[in-house]
C-alpha positions as CSV (number, residue, x, y, z in Angstrom):
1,X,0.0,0.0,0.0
2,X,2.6,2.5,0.9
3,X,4.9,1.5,-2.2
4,X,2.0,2.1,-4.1
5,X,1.1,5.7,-2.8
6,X,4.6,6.5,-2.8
7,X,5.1,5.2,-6.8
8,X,1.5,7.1,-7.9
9,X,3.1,10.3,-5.7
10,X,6.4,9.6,-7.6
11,X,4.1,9.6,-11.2
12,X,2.9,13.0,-10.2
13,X,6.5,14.8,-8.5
14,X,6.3,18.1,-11.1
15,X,2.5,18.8,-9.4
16,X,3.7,17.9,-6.0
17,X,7.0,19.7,-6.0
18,X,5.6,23.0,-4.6
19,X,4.0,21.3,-2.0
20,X,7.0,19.3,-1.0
21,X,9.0,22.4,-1.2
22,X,6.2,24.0,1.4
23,X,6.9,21.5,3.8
24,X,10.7,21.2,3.3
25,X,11.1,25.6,4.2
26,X,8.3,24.7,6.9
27,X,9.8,21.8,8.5
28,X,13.5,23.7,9.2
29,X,11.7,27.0,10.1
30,X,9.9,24.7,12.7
31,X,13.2,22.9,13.7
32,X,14.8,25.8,14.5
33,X,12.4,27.8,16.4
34,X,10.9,24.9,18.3
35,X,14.7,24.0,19.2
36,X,16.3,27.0,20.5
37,X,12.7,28.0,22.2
38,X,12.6,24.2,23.7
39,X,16.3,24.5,25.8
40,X,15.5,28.0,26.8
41,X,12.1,27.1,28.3
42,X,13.6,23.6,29.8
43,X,16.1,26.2,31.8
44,X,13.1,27.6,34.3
45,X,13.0,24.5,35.8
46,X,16.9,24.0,36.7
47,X,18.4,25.7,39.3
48,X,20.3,28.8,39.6
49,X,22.7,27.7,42.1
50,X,22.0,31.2,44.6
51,X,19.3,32.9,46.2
52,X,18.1,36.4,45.4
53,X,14.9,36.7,47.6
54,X,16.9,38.7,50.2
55,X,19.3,40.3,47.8
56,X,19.1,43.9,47.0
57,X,21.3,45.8,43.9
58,X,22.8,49.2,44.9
59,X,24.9,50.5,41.8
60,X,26.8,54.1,41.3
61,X,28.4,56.2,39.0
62,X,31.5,57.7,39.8
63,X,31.5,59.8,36.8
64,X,34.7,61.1,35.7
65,X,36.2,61.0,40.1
66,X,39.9,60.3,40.2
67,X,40.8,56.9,40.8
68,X,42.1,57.1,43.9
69,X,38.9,59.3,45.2
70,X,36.8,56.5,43.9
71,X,38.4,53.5,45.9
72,X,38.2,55.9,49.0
73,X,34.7,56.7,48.7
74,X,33.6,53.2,48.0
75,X,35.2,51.9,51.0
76,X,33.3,54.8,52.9
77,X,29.8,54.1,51.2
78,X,30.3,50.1,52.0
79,X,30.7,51.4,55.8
80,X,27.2,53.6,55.6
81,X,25.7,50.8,53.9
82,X,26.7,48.3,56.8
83,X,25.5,50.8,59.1
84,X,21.9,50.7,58.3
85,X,20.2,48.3,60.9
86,X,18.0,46.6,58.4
87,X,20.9,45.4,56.1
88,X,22.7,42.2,57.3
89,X,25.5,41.9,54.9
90,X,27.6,44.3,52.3
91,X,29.1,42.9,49.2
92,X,31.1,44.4,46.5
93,X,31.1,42.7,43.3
94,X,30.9,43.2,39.2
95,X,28.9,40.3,39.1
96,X,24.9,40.9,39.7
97,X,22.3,38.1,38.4
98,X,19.7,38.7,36.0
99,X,21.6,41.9,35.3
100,X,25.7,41.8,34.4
101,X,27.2,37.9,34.6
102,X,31.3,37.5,34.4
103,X,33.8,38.1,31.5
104,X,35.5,35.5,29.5
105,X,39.0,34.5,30.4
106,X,41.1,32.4,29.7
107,X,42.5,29.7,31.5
108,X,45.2,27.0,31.6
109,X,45.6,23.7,33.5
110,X,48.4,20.9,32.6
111,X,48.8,22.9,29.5
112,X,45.4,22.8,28.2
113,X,44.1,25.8,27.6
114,X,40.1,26.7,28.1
115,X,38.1,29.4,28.7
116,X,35.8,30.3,31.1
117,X,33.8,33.1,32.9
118,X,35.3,35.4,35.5
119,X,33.1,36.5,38.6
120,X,35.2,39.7,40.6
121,X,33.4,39.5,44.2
122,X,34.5,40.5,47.3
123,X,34.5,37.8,50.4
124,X,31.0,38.2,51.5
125,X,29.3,37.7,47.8
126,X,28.9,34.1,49.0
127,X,27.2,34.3,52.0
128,X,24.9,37.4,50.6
129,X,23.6,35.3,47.7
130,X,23.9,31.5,49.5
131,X,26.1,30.2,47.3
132,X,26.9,26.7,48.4
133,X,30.3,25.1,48.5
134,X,30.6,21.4,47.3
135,X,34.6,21.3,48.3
136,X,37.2,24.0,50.2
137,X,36.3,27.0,51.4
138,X,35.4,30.2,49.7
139,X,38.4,33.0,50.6
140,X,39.0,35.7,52.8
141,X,40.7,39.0,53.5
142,X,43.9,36.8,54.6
143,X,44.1,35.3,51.1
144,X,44.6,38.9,49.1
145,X,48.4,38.6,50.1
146,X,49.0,35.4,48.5
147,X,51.8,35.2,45.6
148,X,48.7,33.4,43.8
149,X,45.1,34.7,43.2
150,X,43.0,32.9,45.6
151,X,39.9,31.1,43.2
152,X,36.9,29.5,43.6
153,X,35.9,27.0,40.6
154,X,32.5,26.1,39.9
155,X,31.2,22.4,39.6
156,X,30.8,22.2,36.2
157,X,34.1,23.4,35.5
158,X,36.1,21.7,37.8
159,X,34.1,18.3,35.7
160,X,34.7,20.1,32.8
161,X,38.9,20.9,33.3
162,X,39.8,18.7,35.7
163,X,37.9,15.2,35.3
164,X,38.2,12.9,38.1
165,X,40.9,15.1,40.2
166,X,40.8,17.0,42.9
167,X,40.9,20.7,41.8
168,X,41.5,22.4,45.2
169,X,44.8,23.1,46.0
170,X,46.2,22.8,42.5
171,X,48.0,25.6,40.8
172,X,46.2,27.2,37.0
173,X,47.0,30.2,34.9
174,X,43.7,32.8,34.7
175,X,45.0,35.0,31.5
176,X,48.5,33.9,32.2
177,X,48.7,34.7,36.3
178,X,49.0,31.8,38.3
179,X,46.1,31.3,40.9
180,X,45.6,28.9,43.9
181,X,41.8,26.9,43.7
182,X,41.1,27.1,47.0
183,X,37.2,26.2,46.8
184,X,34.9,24.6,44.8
185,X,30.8,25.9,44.6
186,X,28.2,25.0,43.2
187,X,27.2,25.7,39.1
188,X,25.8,28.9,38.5
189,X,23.2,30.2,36.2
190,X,22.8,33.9,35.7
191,X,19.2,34.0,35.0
192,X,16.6,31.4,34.7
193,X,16.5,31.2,31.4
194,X,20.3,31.0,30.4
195,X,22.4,28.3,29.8
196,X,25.1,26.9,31.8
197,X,28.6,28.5,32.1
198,X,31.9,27.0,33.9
199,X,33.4,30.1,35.7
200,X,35.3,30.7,38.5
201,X,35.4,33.5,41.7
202,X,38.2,36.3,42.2
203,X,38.9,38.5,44.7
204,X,37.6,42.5,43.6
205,X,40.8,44.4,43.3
206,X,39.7,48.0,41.8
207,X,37.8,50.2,43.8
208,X,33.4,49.3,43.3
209,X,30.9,50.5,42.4
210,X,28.2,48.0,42.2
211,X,27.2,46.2,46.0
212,X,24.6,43.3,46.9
213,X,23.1,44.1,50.0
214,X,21.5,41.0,52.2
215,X,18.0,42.3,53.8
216,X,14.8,40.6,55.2
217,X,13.4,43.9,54.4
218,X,13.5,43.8,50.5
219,X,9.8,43.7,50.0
220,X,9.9,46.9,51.7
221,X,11.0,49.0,48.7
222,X,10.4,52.8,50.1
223,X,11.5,51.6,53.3
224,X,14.9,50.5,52.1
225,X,15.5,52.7,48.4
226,X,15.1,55.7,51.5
227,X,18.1,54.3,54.2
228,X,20.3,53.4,51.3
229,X,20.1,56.7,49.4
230,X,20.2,58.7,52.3
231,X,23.5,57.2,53.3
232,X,25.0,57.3,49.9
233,X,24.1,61.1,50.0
234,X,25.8,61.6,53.7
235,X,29.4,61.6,51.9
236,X,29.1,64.2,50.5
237,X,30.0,63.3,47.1
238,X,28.0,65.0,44.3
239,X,29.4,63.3,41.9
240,X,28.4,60.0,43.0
241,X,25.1,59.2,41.1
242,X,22.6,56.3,41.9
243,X,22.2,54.1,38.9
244,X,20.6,51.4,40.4
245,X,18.8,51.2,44.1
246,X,16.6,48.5,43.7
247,X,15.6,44.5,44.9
248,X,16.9,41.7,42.6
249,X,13.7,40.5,42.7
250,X,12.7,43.4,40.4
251,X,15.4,43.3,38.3
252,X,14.2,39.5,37.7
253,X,11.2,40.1,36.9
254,X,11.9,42.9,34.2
255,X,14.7,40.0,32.5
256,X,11.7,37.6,32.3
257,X,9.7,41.0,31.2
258,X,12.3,40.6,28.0
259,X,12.2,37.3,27.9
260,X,8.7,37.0,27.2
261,X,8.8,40.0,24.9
262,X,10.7,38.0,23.1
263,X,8.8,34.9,23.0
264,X,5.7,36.3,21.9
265,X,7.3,38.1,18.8
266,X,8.4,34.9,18.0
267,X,4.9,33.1,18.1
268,X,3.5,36.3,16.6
269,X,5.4,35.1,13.4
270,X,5.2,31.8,14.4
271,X,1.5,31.6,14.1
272,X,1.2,34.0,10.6
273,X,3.5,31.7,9.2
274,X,1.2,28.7,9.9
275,X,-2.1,29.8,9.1
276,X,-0.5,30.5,6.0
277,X,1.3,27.1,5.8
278,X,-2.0,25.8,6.8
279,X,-4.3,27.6,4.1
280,X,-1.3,27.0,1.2
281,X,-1.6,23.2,2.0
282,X,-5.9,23.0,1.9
283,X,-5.6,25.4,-1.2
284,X,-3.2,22.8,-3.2
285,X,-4.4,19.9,-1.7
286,X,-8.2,20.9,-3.2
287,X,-7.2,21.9,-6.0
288,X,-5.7,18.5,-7.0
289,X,-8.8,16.6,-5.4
290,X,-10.9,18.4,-7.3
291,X,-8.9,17.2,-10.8
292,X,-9.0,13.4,-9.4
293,X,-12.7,13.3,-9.6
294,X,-13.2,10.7,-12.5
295,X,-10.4,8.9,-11.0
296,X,-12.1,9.1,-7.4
297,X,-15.8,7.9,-9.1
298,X,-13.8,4.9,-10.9
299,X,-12.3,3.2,-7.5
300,X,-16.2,3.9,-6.0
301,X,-17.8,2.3,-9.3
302,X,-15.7,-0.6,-8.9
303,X,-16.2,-1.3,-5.2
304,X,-14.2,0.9,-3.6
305,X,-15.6,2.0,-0.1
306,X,-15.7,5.7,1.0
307,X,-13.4,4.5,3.8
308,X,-11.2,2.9,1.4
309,X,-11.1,6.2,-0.9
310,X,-10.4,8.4,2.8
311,X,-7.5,6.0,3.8
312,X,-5.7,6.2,0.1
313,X,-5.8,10.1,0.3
314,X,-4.6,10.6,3.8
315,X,-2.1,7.8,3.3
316,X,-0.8,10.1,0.4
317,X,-0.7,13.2,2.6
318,X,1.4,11.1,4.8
319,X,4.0,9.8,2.0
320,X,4.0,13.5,0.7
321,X,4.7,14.7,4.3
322,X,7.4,12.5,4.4
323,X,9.1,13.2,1.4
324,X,8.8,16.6,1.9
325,X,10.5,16.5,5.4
326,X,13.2,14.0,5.1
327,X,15.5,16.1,3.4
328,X,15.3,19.1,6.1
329,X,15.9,16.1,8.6
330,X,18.8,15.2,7.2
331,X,19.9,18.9,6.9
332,X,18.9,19.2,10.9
333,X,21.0,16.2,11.8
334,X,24.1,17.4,9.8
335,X,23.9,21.0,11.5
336,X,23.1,18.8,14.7
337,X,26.8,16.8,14.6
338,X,28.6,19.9,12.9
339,X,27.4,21.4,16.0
340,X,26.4,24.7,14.1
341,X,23.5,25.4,16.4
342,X,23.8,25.7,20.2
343,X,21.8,22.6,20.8
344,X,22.5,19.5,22.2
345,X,22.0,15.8,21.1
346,X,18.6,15.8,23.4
347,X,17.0,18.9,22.4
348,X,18.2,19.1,18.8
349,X,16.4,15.1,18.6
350,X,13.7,16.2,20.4
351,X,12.9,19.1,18.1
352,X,13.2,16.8,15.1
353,X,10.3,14.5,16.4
354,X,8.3,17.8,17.4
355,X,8.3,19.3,14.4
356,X,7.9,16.0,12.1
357,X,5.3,15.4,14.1
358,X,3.8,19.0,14.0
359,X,3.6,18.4,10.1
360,X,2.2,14.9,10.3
361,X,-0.7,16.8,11.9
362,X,-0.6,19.5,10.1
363,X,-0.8,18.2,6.6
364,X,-4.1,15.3,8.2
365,X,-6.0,18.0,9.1
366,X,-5.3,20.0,5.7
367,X,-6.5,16.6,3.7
368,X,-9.2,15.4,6.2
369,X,-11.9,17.5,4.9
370,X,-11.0,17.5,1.4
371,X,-10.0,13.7,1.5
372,X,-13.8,13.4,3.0
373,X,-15.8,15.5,0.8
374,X,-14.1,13.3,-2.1
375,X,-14.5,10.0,-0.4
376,X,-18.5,11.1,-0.2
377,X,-18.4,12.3,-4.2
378,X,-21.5,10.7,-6.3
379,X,-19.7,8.6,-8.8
380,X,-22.6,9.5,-11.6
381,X,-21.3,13.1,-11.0
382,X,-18.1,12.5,-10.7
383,X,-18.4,11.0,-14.3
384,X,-21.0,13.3,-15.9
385,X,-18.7,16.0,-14.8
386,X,-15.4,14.9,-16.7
């Protein structure tokens, strides 16, 4: 049965070849949005690896301060900030989630050379954000006078770099310095719908000007933006200006904000280019029902049921589907082992069987109604007609 609708499909491949075309352009526009959308929207459901409920963002601008001024007036705005009775903990950093993640270094172990992301906190990021150590410890003031940059790896990379070893204590090169891995912590995430990145923990050398702040009072906004920018103002600084003075929380819900700006753009086009997919398909698909009619009043005449004539068409809807996908699947799985997309083996199968299965569907309901109406066609007419 299937040989046959495939050799009669075959018989007819110059009237078919638009249609196979249409599902060819449709099948790897549906690959690669169903793909890249799948492993973003898996990533909600892993976990960050820190927790922001109690984490609030103070950021500055120094403006065009002197150096020197601007590590003296940080240190004095960390010591006003840690004077406010509602804020536990002060932490310097360049790293903020959901906001600014680490820059790429690179780094060197027995000669291999990788390359990772660099977070630049200060000793209390960890415990403002709970990040939790798997191995070591995470370092302190006393480690800023070592001859080696004290660091603290993340999971993923110390299974990435160092295998089945034991990273702590070993001695690698971050952008040719040697540093000391003193710790190891768990994998981070910098927002919930980012992929993972190895990276590793430095000590903040240059003078801040972005802090985390650990409060139980973060869903008191006018409470807390009040303290904070009253103390920033005590210095007496003018040119100090408040970028940011706000809870993470916030800031996490404006990156998902983007995120699902993003998302409905996407199914915005998604959707125009399927209900034209979807009237293209009934439109052809008609059309050549309606120029089978004698051949459709024949197979009735000589005993074919109406279920008979239903199964043949949908079965060719199928065999055309099929044709008209397998070369975007073998496209899909070449880019999938080139390893041209960002996806891996999982998601980039799993968007294969989604969206062959998308057009499967597709291209059935296209030919039910038509397949029907023809399966219910009068013979007599059918032959008076032509």
């Amino acid at each position: 049965m299937i040989l046959h609708l495939f050799k009669m499909i075959m018989n007819r491949k110059k009237e078919n070849f638009f249609l196979l075309f249409q599902l060819f352009i449709s099948f790897i526009a549906l690959f690669l949005f169903i793909g890249l959308n799948l492993k973003k929207f898996s990533n909600y459901f892993k976990p960050l690896g820190y927790s922001y409920d109690d984490a609030w963002l103070v950021q500055l601008d120094f403006q065009k301060m002197p150096e020197e001024s601007k590590l003296e007036y940080s240190t004095l705005i960390k010591q006003k900030l840690q004077s406010i009775k509602e804020i536990e903990l002060v932490s310097t950093t360049q790293v903020v989630p959901f906001l600014q993640w680490g820059r790429e270094e690179k780094i060197t172990y027995n000669k291999q050379v990788s390359k990772a992301l660099a977070f630049e906190v200060d000793d209390h990021y960890q415990d403002v954000l709970g990040i939790k150590m798997v191995e070591g410890r995470w370092f302190t003031q006393k480690d800023y006078v070592l001859n080696a940059i004290p660091v603290v790896i993340t999971k993923d990379l110390a299974d990435r770099d160092f295998k089945n070893a034991d990273p702590v204590g070993k001695t690698i090169l971050i952008a040719d310095k040697p540093a000391l891995v003193i710790g190891i912590s768990e994998t981070l995430r910098e927002n919930t719908s980012a992929d993972l990145n190895p990276g590793f923990f430095i000590p903040l050398r240059s003078a801040a000007n972005t802090y985390l702040l650990k409060s139980k009072n973060t869903d008191n906004l006018l409470l807390l933006e009040d303290k904070i920018r009253k103390a920033i103002t005590s210095v007496g600084a003018s040119e100090i200006q408040i970028k940011q003075n706000i809870s993470i929380t916030l800031i996490k819900k404006f990156a998902h904000k983007m995120d699902y700006i993003q998302l409905s753009i996407a199914l915005v086009v998604f959707a125009f280019l399927l209900i034209n997919v979807f009237l293209g398909i009934s439109g052809v698909f008609s059309y050549k029902l309606s120029k089978r009619k004698a051949e459709v009043g024949l197979r009735v005449i000589m005993g074919a049921s109406p279920f008979d004539i239903l199964k043949q068409l949908l079965g060719e809807s199928i065999v055309l589907t099929t044709l008209g996908i397998l070369p975007g699947v073998l496209i899909a799985a070449q880019l999938l082992i080139m390893q041209y997309l960002d996806l891996n083996a999982y998601y980039g199968t799993l968007s294969i069987v989604l969206s062959a299965l998308f057009l499967y569907l597709l291209m059935l309901s296209c030919a039910f109604y038509p397949s029907l109406k023809a399966a219910r066609l009068n013979p007599a007419d059918a032959l008076h007609e032509e």
